[in-house]
C-alpha positions in Angstrom: 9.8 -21.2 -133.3 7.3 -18.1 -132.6 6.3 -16.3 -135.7 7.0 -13.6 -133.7 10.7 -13.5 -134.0 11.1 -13.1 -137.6 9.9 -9.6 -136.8 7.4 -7.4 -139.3 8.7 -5.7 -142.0 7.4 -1.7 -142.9 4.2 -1.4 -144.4 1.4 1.3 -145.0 2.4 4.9 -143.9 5.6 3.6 -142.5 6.7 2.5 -145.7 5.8 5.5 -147.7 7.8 7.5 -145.8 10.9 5.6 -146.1 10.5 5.1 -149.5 11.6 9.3 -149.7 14.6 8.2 -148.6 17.3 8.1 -151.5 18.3 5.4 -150.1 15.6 3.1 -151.1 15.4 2.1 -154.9 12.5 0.3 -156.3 11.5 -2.3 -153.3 14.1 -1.9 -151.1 17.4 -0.3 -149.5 20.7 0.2 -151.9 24.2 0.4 -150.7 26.1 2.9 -152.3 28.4 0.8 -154.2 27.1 -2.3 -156.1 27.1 -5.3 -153.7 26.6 -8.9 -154.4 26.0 -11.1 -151.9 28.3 -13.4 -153.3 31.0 -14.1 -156.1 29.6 -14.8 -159.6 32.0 -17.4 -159.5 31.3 -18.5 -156.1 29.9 -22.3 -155.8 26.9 -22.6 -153.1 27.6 -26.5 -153.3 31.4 -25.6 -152.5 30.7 -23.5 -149.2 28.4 -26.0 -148.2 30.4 -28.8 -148.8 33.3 -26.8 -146.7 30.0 -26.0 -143.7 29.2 -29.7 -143.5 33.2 -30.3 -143.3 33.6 -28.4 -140.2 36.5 -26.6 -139.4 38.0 -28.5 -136.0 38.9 -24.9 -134.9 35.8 -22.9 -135.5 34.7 -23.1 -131.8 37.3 -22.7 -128.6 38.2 -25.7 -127.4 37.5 -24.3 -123.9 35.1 -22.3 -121.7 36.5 -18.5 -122.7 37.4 -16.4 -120.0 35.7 -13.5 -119.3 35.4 -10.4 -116.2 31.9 -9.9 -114.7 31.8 -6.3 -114.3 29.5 -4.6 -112.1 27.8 -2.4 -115.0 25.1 -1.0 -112.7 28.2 0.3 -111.0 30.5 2.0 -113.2 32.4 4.7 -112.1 34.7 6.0 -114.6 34.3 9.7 -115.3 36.2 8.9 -118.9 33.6 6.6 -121.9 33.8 3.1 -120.7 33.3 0.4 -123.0 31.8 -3.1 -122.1 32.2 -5.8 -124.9 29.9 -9.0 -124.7 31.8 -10.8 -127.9 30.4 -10.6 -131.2 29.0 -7.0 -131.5 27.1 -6.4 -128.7 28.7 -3.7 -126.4 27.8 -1.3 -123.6 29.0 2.2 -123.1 29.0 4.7 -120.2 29.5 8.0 -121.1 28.3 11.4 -119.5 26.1 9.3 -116.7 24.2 7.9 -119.7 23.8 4.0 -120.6 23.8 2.8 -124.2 23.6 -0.6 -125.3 24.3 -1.7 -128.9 23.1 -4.8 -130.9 22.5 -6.8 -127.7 21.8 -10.8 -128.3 22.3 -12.2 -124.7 19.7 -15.6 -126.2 22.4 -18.2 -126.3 21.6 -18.4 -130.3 21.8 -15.9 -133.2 18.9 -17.5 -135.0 15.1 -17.6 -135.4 15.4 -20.9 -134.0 17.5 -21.8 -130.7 19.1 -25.0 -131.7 21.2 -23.3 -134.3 23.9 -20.5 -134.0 24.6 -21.4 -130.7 26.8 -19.3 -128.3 30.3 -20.1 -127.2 30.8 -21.6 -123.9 31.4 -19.1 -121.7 30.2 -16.4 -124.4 26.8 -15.4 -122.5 28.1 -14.6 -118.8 26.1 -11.5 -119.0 21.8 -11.1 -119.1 19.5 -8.8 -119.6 19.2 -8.7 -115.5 22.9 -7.5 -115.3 22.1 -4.3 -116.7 20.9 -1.0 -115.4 18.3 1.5 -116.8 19.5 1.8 -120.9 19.2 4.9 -121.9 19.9 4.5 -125.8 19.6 1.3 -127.1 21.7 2.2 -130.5 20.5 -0.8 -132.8 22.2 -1.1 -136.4 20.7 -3.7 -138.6 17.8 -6.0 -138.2 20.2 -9.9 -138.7 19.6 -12.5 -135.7 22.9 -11.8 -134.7 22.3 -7.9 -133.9 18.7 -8.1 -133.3 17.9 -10.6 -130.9 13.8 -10.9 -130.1 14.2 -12.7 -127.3 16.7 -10.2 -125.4 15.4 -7.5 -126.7 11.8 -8.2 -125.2 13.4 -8.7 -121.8 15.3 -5.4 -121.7 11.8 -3.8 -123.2 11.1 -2.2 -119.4 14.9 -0.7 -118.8 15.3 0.8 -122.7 14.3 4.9 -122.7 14.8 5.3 -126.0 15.8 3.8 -129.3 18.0 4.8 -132.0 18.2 2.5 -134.7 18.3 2.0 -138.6 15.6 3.4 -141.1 12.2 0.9 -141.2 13.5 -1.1 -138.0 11.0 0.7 -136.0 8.0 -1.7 -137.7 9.8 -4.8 -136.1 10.1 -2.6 -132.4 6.1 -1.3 -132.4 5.0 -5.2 -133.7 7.0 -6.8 -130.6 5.7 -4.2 -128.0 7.5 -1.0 -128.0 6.9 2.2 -127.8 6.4 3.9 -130.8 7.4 7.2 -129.4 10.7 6.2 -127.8 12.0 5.3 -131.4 14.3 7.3 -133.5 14.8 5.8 -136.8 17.9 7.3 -138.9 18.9 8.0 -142.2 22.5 7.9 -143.1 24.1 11.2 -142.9 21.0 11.8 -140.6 22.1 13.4 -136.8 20.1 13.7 -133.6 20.8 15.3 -130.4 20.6 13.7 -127.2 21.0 15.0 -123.7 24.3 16.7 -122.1 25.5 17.9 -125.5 25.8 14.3 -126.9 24.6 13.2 -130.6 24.6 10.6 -132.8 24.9 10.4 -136.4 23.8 7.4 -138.5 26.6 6.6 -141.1 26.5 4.4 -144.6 27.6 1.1 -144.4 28.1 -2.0 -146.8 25.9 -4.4 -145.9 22.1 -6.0 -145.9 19.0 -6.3 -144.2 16.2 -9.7 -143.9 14.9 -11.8 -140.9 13.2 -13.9 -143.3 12.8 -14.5 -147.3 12.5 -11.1 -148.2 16.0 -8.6 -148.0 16.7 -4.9 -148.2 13.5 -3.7 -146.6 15.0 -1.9 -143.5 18.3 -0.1 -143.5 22.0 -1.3 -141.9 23.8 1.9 -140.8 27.1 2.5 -138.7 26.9 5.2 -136.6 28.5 8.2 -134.4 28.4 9.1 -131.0 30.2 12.6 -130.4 30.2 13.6 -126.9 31.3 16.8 -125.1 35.1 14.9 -125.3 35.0 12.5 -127.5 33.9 10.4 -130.6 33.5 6.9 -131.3 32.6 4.9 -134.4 30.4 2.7 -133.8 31.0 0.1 -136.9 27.7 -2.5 -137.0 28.4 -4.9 -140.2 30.0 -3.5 -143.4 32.6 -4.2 -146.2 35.3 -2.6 -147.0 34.5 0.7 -149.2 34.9 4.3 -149.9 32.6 5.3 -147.3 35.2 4.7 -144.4 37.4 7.4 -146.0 34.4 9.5 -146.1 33.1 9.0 -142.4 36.6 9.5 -141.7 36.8 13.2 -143.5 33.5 14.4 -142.2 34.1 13.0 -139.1 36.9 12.5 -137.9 39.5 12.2 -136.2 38.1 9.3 -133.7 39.0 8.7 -130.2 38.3 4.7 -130.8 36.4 2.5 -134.1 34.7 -0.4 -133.0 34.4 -2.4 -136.0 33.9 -5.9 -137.5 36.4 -8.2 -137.9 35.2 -11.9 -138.1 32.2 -14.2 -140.2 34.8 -13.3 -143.8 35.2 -15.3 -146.6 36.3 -14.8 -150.1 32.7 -16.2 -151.0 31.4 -13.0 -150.1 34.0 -10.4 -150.0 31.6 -7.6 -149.9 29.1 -8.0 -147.3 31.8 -8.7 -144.4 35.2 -7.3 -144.0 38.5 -9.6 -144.2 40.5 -8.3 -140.9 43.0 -7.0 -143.0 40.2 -4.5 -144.4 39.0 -3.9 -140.6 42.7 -2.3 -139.9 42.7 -0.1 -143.3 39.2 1.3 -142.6 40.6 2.2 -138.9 43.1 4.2 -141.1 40.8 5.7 -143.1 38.6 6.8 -140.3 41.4 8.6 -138.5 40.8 6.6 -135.5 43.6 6.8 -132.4 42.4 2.8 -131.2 41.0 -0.1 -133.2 38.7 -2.4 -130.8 37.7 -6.0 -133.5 34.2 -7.0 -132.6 32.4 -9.0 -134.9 34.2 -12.3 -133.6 34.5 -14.7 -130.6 30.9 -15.8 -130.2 29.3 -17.5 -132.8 30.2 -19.7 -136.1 28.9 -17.7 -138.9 31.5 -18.3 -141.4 34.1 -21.0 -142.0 37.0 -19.7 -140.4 39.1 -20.6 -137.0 37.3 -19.0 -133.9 40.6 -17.0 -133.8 42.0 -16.0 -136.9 40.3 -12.5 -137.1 42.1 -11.0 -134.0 44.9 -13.0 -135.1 45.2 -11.6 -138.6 44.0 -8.1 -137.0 46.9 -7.6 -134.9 49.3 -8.3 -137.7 48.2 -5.9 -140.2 48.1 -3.3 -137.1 51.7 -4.3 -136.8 52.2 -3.6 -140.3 50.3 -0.1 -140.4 51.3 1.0 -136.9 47.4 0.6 -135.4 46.9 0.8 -131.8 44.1 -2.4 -131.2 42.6 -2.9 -127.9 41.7 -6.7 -127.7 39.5 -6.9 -124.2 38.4 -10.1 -122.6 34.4 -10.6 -122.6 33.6 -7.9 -119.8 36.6 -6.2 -119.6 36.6 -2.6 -119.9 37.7 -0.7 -122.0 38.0 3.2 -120.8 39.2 6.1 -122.8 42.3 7.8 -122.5 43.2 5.4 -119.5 42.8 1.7 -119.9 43.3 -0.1 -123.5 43.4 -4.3 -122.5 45.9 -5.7 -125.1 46.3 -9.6 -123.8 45.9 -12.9 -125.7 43.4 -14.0 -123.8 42.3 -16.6 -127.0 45.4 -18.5 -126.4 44.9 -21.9 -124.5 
């Protein structure tokens, strides 16, 4: 393992100007509402003893199907939406290319023999891609911010848009300091054609290594001329959906997490059931569950967060588009809804 991919935390003048942030308490980031990491009456020993268990069902029991699109080649006049499992997505919207938590490593760890990809998962590569844009980047976890992938797509990426302090990991792995934007929640910033995006709370944490809470995790807005999607990173279920929601809303789609739950830690990840109410609460037209179908993060079946998804939507009469790895996903005209996790 390089020392390299644990990244650098802020420092010097960098911190000291996110420390005005009322965000940051003390030495480090707060989310808005208390948040442990875990029950007080939650046993370590337990969820390990569950980990080393292994669910039979926590990885597909075949290669999953996916459609390689041509994303260099995208002609859609209407936001088209690329998903590459877990959270990493593409959009094309207005002639412009953003990219969001991209991890195209094979692994969602400092290490590659751990958090391994799903076969079939990692059909897409930092060649596939075209000139990005924005490369919209929410928290600094291996599983959203990927070194390795990153520093490949380094020569394609205009600009950056990311979290408060994530720019110190960005500038230490070779980036420009001038093509990042680092955003505060509530925080908005214009981009070309009319577009902008707006960094939003969510309930999470931060940490590559030992120490947490010393960048910020956000969710975040993109409004364009026609329409506005929410753009959901990792977050428990809280107030601040409702919030987003009022300020903000009514959205055209809500991209948000759905998988890596447990009742362990209840407030750091939604249960899918909370993934539907929160697409209520943000007045949003069409749920898309990401947050799933490429790694084992937590101890549940590869499959039970769309699963349980689509029958709270059901039960709350939520529109959920469920495309296949590459599939896309375009506005007002084409909403995939298949079980493609069934085999």
């Amino acid at each position: 393992m390089s020392l390299k991919v644990t990244g650098k935390n802020p420092s010097g003048k960098h911190l000291e100007e996110i420390k005005r942030s009322s965000n940051y308490k003390k030495d480090g980031f707060e989310n808005l509402s208390a948040t442990p990491m875990t029950l007080q009456d939650s046993s370590y020993y337990e969820v390990l003893k569950k980990y080393l268990k292994k669910n039979p069902d926590a990885k597909p029991s075949a290669t999953l199907p996916s459609v390689k699109t041509d994303l260099k080649n995208l002609q859609s006049d209407k936001p088209t939406i690329i998903w590459f499992g877990h959270s990493s997505y593409f959009i094309k919207s207005s002639g412009k290319n953003f990219l969001i938590d991209p991890v195209f490593s094979g692994h969602a760890a400092p290490v590659s023999c751990m958090v391994r990809a799903f076969d079939g998962a990692d059909v897409y590569t930092p060649d596939d891609f075209p000139e990005i844009d924005y490369l919209v980047l929410t928290h600094d976890h291996y599983d959203h911010l990927d070194y390795k992938t990153i520093s490949k797509l380094n020569p394609k990426v205009k600009n950056i848009l990311c979290s408060l302090g994530m720019a110190s990991h960005l500038i230490y792995w070779g980036f420009n300091e001038n093509s990042i934007t680092e955003l505060d929640w509530w925080q908005t910033n214009e981009l070309d054609d009319g577009m902008q995006i707006t960094a939003t709370p969510a309930r999470h944490f931060s940490g590559r290594g030992i120490k947490r809470f010393k960048t910020l995790w956000s969710s975040f807005i993109l409004k364009t001329a026609s329409h506005n999607l929410f753009l959901g990173g990792d977050s428990g279920y809280d107030s601040h959906f409702k919030e987003i929601g009022k300020k903000y809303g009514p959205f055209d789609i809500a991209l948000l997490e759905s998988g890596q739950y447990n009742t362990a830690w209840p407030f750091i990840h939604m249960m899918p059931e909370e993934t539907v109410q929160a697409c209520v609460d943000l007045e949003a037209a069409v749920l898309m569950p990401v947050h799933w179908s490429k790694f084992t993060l937590a101890l549940h079946a590869w499959n039970e967060p769309v699963k349980r998804v689509l029958e709270k939507a059901r039960e709350l009469n939520v529109r959920v588009t469920t495309p296949m790895i590459g599939e896309p996903v375009i506005l007002d005209q084409s909403y995939p809804n298949t079980r493609w996790w069934e085999f």
